[in-house]
N, C-alpha and C positions, 0 to 999 in steps of 0.2 A: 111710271108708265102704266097708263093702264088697259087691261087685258080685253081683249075683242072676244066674244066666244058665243057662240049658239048651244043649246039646250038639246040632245036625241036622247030619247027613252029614259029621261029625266038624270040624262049625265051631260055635265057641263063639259063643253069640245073646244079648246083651241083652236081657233082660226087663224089664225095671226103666226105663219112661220118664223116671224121676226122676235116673237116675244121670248126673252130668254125667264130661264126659272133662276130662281138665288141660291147660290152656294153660301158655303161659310167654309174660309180658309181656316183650316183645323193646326195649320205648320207650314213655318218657314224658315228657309237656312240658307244662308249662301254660299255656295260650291265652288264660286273664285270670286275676284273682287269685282262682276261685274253679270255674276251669273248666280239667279236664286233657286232653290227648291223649292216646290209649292206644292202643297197638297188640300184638296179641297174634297167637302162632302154635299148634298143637299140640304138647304134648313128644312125641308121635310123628310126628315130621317126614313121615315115610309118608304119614299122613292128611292133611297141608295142603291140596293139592291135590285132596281127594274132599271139601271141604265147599263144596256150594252153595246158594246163597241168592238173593233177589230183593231191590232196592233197596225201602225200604220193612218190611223184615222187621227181627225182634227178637229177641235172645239171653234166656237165663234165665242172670245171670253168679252165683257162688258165692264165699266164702270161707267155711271152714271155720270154724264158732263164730260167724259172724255173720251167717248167713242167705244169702236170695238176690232178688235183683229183674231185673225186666227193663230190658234196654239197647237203644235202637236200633243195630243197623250203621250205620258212617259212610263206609267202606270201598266198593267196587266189586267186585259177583264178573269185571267184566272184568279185576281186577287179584287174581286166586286165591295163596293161600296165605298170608296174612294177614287179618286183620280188624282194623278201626281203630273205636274207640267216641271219642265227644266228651261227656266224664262230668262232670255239675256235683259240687259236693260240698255235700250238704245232708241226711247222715243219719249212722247210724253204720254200715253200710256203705261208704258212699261214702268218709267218714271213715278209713274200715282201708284200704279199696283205695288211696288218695289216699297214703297213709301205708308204703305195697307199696314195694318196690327192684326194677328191670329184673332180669331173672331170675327174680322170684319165679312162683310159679304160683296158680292159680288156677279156678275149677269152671266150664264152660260149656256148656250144652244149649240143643240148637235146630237148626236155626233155625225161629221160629216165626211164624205168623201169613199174611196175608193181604199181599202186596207188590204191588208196582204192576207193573199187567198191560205189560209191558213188549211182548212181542208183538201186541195190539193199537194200541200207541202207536208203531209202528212205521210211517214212513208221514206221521207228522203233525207240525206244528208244537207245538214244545214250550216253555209257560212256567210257571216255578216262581219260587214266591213264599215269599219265608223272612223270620222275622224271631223277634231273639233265639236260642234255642236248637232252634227250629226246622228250623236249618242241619243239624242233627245227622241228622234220615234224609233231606234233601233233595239232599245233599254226594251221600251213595251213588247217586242217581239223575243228578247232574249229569255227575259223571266215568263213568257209566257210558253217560250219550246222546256224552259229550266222546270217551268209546273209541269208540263207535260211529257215530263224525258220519255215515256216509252213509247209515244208514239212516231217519234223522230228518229235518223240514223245518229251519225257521227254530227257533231256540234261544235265549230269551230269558231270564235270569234277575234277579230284584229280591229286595235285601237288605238289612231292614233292621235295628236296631241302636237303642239307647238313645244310646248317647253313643262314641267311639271305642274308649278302651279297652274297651269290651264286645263289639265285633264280632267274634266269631270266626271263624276261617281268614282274617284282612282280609289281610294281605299274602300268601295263595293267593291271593284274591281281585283284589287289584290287579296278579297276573300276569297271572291269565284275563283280566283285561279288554285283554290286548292284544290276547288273539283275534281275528281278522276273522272266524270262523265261529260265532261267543257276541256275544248283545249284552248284556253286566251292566250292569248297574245298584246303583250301591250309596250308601243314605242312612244319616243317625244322628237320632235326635229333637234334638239336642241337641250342640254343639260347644263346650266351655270351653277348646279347649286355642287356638285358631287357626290349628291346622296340619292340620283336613280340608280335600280336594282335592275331596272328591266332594262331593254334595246332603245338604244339612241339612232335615228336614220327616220326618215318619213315613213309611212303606215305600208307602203308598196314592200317595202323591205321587210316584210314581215312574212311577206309567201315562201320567201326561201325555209323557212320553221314549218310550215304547214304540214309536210311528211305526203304520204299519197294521200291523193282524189280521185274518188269515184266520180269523176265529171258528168257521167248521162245519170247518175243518180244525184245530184249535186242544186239546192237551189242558193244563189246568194243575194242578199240582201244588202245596198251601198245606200249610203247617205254621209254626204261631206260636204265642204267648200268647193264651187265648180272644178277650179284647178285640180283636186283629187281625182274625179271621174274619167279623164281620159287615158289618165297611166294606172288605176286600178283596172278599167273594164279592156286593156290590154292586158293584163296579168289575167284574169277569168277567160276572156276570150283564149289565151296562151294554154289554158289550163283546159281546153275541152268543153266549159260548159257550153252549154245552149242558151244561144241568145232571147230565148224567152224565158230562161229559167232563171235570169239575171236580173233581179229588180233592185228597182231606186226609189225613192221618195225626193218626189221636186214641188216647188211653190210657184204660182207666177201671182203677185200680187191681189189674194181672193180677199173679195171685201162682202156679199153676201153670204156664200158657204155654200147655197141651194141652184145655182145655175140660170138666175133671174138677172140678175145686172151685165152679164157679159165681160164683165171685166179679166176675167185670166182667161177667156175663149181662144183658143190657139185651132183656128180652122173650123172642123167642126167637132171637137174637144171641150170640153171645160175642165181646168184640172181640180176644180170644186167638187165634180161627182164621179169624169173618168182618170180622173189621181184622187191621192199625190200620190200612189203608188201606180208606177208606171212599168213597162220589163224595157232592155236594152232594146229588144225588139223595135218596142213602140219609139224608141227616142230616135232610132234610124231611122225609121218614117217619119218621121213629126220633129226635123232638124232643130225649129223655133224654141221645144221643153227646154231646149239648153242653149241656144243659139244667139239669143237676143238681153244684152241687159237687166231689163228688172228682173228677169225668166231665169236668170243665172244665181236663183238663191233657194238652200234649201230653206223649209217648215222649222222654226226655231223660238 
């Protein structure tokens, strides 16, 4: 493809919001039989280090011939000059990309959307609730309070899982938990093998472990399968927090990223710029974020 771009003060400017820059997939690994790791950098090594972004935010990724969707970051901008995605494989996209060699490149624009107000949450006890592939934009916001322990209170995170094999990052996971400054918490619906250490019961069962909350000092961060959301943001709402202090990361189908196509418009919303972090607030307003079908998926 090639690049549209006008000339000021003898620097050459993008015009073309569409035009993605090339990565090069530096690593990859897969995390279960149907979910890879990916980590990618710029081919202009120059640029690594000028792309910022907020935990919570989403790429527009590309390959050539086979379209493009959007990816959450899984990555931490406190850890600059990479970007790490946590990518199911469930299309023919995901398919080619899955099917990619380390080296290969690759199309990415962004970063887009609405991220978690990181500067406001600064100050406060922080608890994030994952569960399933949910981990994928919650990872970014963990290691990124984990860079910055001192400006955060207390740091609780709960995660949960289907069955073992399905938990992703589990052995990151059962690192952090040796933190003294993290209290994790990590369950599975379900154990066949007999060799889970941690709690068996859905991710809800996990608050009973939690010890006190400071609830008006308290923000939390959910991202799960819809079915999750209504009996976690019972358990928070149970728990004192405030309903705006309560945020989620949701999808509704974006296929631009920049708020031109209309496609994931829910009123007068796009959750391309005002998400995909959204507070419980806004989801009480805005029935549709979770209401309707395609709208019932998180950023994965």
């Amino acid at each position: 493809m090639k690049k549209m771009c006008v000339v000021l003060d003898d620097k050459e400017v993008n015009d073309n919001p569409f035009t993605p820059e090339m990565w090069r997939i530096v690593r990859k690994y897969p995390l279960t039989s149907d979910v890879n790791f990916f980590q990618a950098r710029p081919v202009d090594v120059d640029e690594a280090l000028k792309f910022n972004y907020l935990p919570g935010q989403f790429v527009m990724m590309s390959i050539p011939g086979e379209g493009e969707a959007p990816f959450c970051i899984s990555s931490s901008p406190s850890r600059p000059g990479l970007l790490e995605f946590c990518i199911r494989n469930v299309g023919t996209l995901t398919s080619t990309l899955f099917g990619l060699k380390e080296n290969h490149t690759i199309g990415i624009r962004g970063p887009y959307g609405n991220g978690f107000p990181i500067e406001k949450m600064e100050g406060k006890d922080i608890l994030i609730v994952a569960g399933g592939m949910g981990v994928a934009p919650l990872r970014s916001l963990l290691l990124y309070v984990l860079d910055n322990r001192d400006k955060f209170g207390k740091l609780s995170y709960l995660h949960g899982a289907r069955n073992p094999g399905e938990m992703l990052f589990r052995e990151e996971f059962m690192q952090l938990k040796e933190r003294e400054d993290l209290h994790c918490l990590l369950s599975v619906d379900k154990d066949d093998t007999g060799k889970w250490t941690e709690k068996v019961g859905v991710v809800t069962t996990l608050f009973k472990d939690l010890g006190p909350i400071d609830a008006k000092n308290t923000v939390a961060a959910v991202c799960g399968p819809p079915i999750m959301y209504k009996y976690v943001m019972q358990n928070l709402v149970q728990l004192g927090i405030p309903k705006h202090q309560i945020l989620m990361t949701l999808e509704r189908r974006m296929r631009c990223g920049i708020g031109k196509c209309g496609h994931c418009a829910i009123e007068y919303l796009y959750t391309c710029i005002d998400g995909p972090v959204f507070s419980w607030w806004d989801v009480l307003q805005m029935k549709e974020l979770i209401g309707r079908g395609a709208s019932d998926k998180t950023i994965a």
